[in-house]
C-alpha positions as a Python dict, from the first residue, in 0.01 Angstrom:
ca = {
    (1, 'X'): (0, 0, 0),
    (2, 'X'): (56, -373, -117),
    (3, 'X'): (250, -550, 109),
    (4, 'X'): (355, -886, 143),
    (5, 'X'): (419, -1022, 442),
    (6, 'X'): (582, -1432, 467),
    (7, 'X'): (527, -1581, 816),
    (8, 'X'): (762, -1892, 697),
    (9, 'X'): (1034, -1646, 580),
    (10, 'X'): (1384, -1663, 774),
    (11, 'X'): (1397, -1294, 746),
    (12, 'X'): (1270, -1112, 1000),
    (13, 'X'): (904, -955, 948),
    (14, 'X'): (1046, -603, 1022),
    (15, 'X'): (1303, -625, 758),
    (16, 'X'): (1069, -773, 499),
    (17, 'X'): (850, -441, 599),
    (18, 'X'): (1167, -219, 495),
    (19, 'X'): (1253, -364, 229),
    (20, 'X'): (915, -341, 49),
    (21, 'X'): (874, 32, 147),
    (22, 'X'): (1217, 77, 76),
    (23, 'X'): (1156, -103, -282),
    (24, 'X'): (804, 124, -322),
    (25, 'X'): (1015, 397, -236),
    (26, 'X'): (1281, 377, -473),
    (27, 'X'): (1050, 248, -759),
    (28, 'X'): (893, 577, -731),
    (29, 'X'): (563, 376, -610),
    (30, 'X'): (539, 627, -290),
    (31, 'X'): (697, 965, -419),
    (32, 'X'): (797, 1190, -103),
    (33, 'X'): (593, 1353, 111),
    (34, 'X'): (358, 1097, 72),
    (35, 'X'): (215, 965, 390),
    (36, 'X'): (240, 592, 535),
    (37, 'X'): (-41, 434, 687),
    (38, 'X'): (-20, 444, 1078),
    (39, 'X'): (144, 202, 1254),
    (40, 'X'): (-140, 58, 1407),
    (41, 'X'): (-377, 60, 1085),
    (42, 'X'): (-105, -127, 894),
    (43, 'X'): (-35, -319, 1186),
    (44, 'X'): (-350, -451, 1237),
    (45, 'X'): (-400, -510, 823),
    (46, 'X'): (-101, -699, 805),
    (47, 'X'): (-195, -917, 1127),
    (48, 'X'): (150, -840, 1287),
    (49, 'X'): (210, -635, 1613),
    (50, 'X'): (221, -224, 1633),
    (51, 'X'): (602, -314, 1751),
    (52, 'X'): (700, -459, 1419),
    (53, 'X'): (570, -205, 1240),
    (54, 'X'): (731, 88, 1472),
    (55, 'X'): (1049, -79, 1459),
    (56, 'X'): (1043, -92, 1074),
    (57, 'X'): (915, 295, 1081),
    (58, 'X'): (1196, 374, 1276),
    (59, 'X'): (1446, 165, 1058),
    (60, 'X'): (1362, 372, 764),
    (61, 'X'): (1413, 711, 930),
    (62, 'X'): (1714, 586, 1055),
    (63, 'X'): (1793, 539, 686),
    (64, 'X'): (1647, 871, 556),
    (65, 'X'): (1408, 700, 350),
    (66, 'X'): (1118, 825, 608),
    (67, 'X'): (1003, 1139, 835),
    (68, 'X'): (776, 1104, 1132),
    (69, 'X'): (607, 1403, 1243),
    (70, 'X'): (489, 1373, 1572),
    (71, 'X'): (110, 1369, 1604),
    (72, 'X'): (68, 1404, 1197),
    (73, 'X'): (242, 1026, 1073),
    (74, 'X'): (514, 926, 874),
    (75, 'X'): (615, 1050, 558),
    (76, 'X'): (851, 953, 277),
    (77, 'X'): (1104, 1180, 289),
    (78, 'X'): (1218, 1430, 18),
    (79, 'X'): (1514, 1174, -64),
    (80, 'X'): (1766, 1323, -336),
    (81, 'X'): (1855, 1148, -612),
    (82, 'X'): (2198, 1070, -504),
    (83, 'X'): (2098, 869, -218),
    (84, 'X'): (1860, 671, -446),
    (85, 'X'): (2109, 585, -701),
    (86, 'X'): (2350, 475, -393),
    (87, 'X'): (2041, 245, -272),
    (88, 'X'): (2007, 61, -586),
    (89, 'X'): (2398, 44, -677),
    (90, 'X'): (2382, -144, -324),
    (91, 'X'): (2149, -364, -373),
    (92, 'X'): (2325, -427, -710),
    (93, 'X'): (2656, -523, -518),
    (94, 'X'): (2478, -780, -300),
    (95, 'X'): (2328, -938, -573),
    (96, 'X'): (2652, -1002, -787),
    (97, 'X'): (2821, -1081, -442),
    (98, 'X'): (2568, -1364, -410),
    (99, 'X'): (2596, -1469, -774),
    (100, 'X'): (3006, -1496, -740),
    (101, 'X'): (2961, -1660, -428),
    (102, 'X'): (2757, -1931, -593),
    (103, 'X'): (2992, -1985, -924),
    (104, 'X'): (3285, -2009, -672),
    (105, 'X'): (3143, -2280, -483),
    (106, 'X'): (3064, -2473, -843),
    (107, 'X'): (3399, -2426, -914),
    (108, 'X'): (3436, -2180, -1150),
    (109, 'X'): (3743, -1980, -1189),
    (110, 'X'): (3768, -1615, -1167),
    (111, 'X'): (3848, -1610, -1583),
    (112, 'X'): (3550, -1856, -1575),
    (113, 'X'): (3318, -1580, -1415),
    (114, 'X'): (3455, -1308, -1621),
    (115, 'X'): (3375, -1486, -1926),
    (116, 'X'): (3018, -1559, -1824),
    (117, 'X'): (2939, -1192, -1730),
    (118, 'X'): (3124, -1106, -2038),
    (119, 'X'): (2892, -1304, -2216),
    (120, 'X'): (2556, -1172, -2064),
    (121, 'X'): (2658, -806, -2129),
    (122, 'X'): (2676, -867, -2503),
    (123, 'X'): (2295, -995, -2498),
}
């Protein structure tokens, strides 16, 4: 598993942990009932503490994107499609969130950010 771990990053070190399993997982990278490395193997590949990486385990099968079986590891869980699509169309939301954000403080009017979006879906 290929993660990437930035030490200089505001986000925290757990959440950058999520959100690459989370990407992996919904990218169909790590299909379900595949099985995570342990905490402490990752852990000590990615040079961060057990901690960090139990408290992103745990984050994940808070989310349902993970299943820990005691004594046998974590696994992705058999996540159905619906939850999947509801992931991404999240993610999606954030991102033009951030982008509207941004034209508003440049100015731009709401016609003004209409027009530009209008303009990219005809590409």
């Amino acid at each position: 598993m290929k993660i990437i771990i930035h030490h200089s990053s505001m986000v925290p070190i757990y959440e950058q942990l999520v959100d690459q399993i989370k990407t992996m997982i919904l990218n169909e990278e790590l299909n379900p009932g595949e099985i995570l490395p342990s905490v402490r193997g990752l852990a000590k590949e990615l040079k961060i503490s057990a901690l960090t990486v139990k408290k992103s385990y745990d984050t994940l099968e808070a989310e349902g994107f993970t299943i820990t079986v005691h004594g046998k590891g974590t696994y992705v869980a058999q996540a159905n499609r619906d939850a999947k699509l509801q992931e991404q169309q999240k993610e999606i939301e954030a991102e033009f969130e951030h982008a509207i954000e941004k034209a508003r403080r440049y100015g731009m009017t709401e016609e003004d950010i209409r027009a530009v979006f209008d303009l990219i879906m005809e590409e």
